[in-house]
C-alpha positions in Angstrom: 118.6 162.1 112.5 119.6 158.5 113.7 116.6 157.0 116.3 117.6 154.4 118.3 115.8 151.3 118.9 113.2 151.8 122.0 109.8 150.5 122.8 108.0 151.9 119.6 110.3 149.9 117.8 108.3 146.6 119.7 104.9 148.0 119.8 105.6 148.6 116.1 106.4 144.7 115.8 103.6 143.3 118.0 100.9 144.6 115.3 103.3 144.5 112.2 106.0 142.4 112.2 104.1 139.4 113.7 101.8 139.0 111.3 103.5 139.3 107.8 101.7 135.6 106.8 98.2 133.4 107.8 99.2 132.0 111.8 99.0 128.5 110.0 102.3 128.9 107.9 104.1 130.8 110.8 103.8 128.1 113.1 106.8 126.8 111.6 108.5 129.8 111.2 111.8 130.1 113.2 112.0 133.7 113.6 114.0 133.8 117.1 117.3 132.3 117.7 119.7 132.6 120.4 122.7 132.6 117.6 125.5 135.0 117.7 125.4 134.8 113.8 122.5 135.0 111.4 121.1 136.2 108.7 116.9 137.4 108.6 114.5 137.6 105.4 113.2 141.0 105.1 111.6 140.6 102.4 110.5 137.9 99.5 108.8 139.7 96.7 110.3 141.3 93.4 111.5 145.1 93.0 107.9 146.0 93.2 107.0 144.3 96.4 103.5 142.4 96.9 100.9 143.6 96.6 102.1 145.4 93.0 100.7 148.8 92.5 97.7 148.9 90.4 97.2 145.2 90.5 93.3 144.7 90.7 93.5 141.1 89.3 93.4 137.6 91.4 97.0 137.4 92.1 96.8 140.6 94.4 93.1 140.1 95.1 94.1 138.3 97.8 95.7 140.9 99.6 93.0 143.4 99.3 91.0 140.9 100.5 93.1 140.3 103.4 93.6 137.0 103.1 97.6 137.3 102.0 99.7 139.6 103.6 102.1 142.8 102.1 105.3 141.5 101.0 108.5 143.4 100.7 111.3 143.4 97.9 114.1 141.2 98.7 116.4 142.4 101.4 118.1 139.7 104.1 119.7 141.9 107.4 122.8 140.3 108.7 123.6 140.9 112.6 127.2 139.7 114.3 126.1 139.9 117.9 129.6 139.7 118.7 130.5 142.6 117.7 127.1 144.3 118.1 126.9 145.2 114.2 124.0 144.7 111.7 124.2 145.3 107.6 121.7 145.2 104.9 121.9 143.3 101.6 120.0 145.9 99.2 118.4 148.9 100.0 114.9 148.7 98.9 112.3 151.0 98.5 110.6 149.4 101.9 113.6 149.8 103.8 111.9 152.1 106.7 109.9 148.7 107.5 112.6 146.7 107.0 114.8 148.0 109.3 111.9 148.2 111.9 111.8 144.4 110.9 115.2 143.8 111.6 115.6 146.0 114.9 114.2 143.3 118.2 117.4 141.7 116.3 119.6 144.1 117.5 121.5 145.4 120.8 119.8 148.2 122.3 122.6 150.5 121.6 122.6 149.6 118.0 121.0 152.4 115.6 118.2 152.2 112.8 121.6 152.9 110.3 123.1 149.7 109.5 127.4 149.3 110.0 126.8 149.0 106.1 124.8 147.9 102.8 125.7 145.3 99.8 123.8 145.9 96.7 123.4 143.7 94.1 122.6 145.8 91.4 120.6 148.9 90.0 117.2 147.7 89.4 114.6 149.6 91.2 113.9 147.2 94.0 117.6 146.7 95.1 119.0 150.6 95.5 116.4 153.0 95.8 116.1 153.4 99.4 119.2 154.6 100.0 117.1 157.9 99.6 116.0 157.1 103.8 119.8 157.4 104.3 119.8 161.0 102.7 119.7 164.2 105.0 116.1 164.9 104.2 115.2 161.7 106.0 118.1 159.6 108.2 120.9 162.0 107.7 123.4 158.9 108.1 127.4 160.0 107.9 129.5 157.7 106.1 127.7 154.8 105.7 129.2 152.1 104.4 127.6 151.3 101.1 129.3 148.1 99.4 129.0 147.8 95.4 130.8 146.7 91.8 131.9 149.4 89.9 129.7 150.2 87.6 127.1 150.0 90.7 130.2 152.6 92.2 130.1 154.7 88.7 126.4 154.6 88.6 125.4 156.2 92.2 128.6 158.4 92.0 127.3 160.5 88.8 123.6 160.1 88.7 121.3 162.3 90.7 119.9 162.3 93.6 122.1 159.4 94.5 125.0 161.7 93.8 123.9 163.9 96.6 124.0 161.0 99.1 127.8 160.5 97.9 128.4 164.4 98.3 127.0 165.2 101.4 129.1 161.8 103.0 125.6 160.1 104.0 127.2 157.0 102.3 130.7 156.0 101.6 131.0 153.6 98.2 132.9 150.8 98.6 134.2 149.1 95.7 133.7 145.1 95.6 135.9 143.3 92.8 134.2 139.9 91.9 135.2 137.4 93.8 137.3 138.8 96.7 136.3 138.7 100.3 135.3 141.2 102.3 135.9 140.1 106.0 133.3 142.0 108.0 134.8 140.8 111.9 136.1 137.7 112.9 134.2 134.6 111.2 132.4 136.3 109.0 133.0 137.4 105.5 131.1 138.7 102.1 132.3 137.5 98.9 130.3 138.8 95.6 129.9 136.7 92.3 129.1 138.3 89.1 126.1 136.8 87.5 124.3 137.2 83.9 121.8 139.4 84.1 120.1 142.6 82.5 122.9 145.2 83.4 121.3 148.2 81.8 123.3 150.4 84.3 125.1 148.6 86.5 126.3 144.7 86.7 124.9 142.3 88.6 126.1 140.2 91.6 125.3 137.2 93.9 127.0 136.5 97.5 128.3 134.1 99.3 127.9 134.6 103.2 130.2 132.5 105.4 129.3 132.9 109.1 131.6 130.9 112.0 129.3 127.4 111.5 127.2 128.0 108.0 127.1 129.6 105.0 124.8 131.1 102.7 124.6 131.5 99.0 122.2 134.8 98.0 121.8 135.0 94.6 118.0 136.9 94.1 118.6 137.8 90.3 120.3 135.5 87.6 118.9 135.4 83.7 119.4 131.6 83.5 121.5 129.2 85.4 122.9 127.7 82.5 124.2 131.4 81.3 126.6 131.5 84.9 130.2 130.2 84.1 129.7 128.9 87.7 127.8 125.2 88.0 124.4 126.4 90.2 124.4 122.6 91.9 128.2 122.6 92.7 127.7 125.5 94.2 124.6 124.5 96.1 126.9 121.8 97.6 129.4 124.1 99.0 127.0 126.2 101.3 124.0 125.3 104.1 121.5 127.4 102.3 121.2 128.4 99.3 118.5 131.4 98.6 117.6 131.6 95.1 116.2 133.3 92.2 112.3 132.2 91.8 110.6 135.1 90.4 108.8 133.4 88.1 106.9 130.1 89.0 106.6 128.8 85.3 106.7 129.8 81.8 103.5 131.5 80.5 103.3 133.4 83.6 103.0 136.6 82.1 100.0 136.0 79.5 100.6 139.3 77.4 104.1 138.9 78.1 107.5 137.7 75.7 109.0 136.0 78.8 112.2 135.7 77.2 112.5 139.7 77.3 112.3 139.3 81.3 114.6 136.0 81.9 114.5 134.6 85.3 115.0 130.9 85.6 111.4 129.9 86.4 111.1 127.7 89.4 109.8 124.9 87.5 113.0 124.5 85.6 115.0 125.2 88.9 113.3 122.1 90.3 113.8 120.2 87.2 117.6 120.7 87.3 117.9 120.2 91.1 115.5 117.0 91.1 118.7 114.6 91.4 119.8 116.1 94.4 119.2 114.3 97.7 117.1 115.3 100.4 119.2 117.2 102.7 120.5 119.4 99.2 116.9 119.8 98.2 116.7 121.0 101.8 119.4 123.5 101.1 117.0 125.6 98.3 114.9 128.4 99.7 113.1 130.2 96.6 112.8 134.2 96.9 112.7 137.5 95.2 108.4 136.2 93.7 106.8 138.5 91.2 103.4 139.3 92.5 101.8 137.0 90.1 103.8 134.0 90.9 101.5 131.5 92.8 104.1 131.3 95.3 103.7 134.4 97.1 99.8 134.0 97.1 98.7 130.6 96.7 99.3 128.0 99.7 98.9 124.9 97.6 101.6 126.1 95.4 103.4 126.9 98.1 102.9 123.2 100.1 103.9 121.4 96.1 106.9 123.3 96.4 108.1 122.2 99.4 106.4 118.4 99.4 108.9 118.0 96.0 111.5 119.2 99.0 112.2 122.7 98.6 111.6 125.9 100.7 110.1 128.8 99.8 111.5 132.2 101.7 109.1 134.0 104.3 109.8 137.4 105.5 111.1 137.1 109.4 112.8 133.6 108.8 116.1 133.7 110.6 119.3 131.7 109.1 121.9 131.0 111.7 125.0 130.9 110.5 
């Protein structure tokens, strides 16, 4: 059944939600914002979230150590506080603490169940948690769910996803690649088909365009140079752009054929985006890390990262828009 947000909701936050990284890195966090507009990070990692299960090696050492803090897949909320609505990009399988994440966000009166969900496509870490939606969990009636159609095809005919469609807990709504979807007034969704593995489904990017900003959310891509789009040109056209970084650097994966699991590696992303100037560099926030990238783990990574003037994503950063 639907909960609404109540005082749980902040005691949950106080021990949770506050600490998702060392107090030295959130110091610089802007995580509050008086905006009517915005976008928040709800996660950073890849499908599998940080710490991976099974992991024993350094890379999630240093959660089990306590020294880094869980990370979940990639998901931004969205919240128009003008017309008291909130939506999802993906549905991951952390979604129960991401929408936990996102609720001190919303009005009082606003419910756990988002006004609607954009998936990008059907890899594990983008869809699966639509199952908290389901009536064994949420029991949500009609909810929105935004998606390509192969995405469409895909949830409509495979089980239990099927179900969800059947019972009316979600309502599929077909996106064609590069139309807009206005949401309310000033703000608008418009997907972007981009070259990726689409074993079942294809894959897409967004562009978010608040009243003031606009946002450019593109977690998966196989290579920039495979888009028929121009990555930079496109960087230009937005405020922030919240890209692919998976991968760190080739040779990541030592047992690995990295070619078989194409990401563009940041590396080469900073390589192709060193002309830009300062306030474009600005523009680049790095997300979606696979547990072993440094970035996700390692703060001197992190701080090379961002002194060659990029940004890497943190979970609980809030983009006006």
């Amino acid at each position: 059944m639907k909960c609404v947000y109540n005082f749980t909701v902040l005691l949950y936050l106080v021990f949770f939600g506050a600490c998702t990284m060392p107090a030295s890195e959130s110091s610089n966090l802007k995580t509050e914002t008086q905006a009517e507009q915005f976008l928040v990070i709800l996660g950073t990692a890849q499908d599998a979230g940080y710490p991976q299960a099974g992991c024993l090696k350094t890379c999630c050492e240093a959660h089990w150590s306590g020294k880094v803090d869980r990370q979940f897949p990639v998901s931004l909320g969205l919240v128009n506080r003008l017309s008291n609505q909130s939506w999802l990009f993906e549905a991951t399988p952390d979604v129960k603490d991401q929408l936990a994440m996102l609720a001190p966000y919303l009005p009082k009166t606003q419910t756990f169940i988002p006004d609607g969900i954009f998936l990008t496509h059907a890899h594990i870490g983008h869809y699966t948690g639509l199952m908290d939606f389901g009536h064994e969990v949420m029991g949500a009636k009609g909810l929105p769910v935004y998606a390509m159609p192969r995405m469409k095809d895909f949830l409509t005919n495979n089980g239990p996803w099927s179900q969800l469609v059947e019972f009316g807990n979600i309502l599929l709504s077909e996106l064609n690649n590069n139309k807009t979807v206005e949401l309310a007034e000033g703000l608008r969704v418009t997907p972007m088909r981009v070259p990726h593995r689409d074993e079942f489904s294809e894959t897409v990017g967004y562009r978010i365009e608040g009243k003031k900003r606009k946002a450019l959310f593109i977690p998966d891509i196989d290579k920039w140079a495979k888009w028929e789009r121009d990555i930079i040109a496109e960087i230009r056209t937005v405020d922030i752009a919240l890209l692919d970084g998976t991968f760190l650097k080739n040779g990541e994966l030592p047992n690995r054929d990295m070619s078989e699991i194409p990401h563009p590696f940041v590396a080469e992303s900073m390589e192709l985006f060193k002309g830009l100037s300062d306030s474009e560099k600005q523009k680049i926030m790095f997300i979606h890390f696979n547990h072993t990238n440094p970035l996700i783990w390692n703060a001197q990574e992190r701080q090379e990262v961002e002194q060659a003037g990029f940004r890497v994503a943190r979970q609980r950063e809030v983009i006006e828009l």
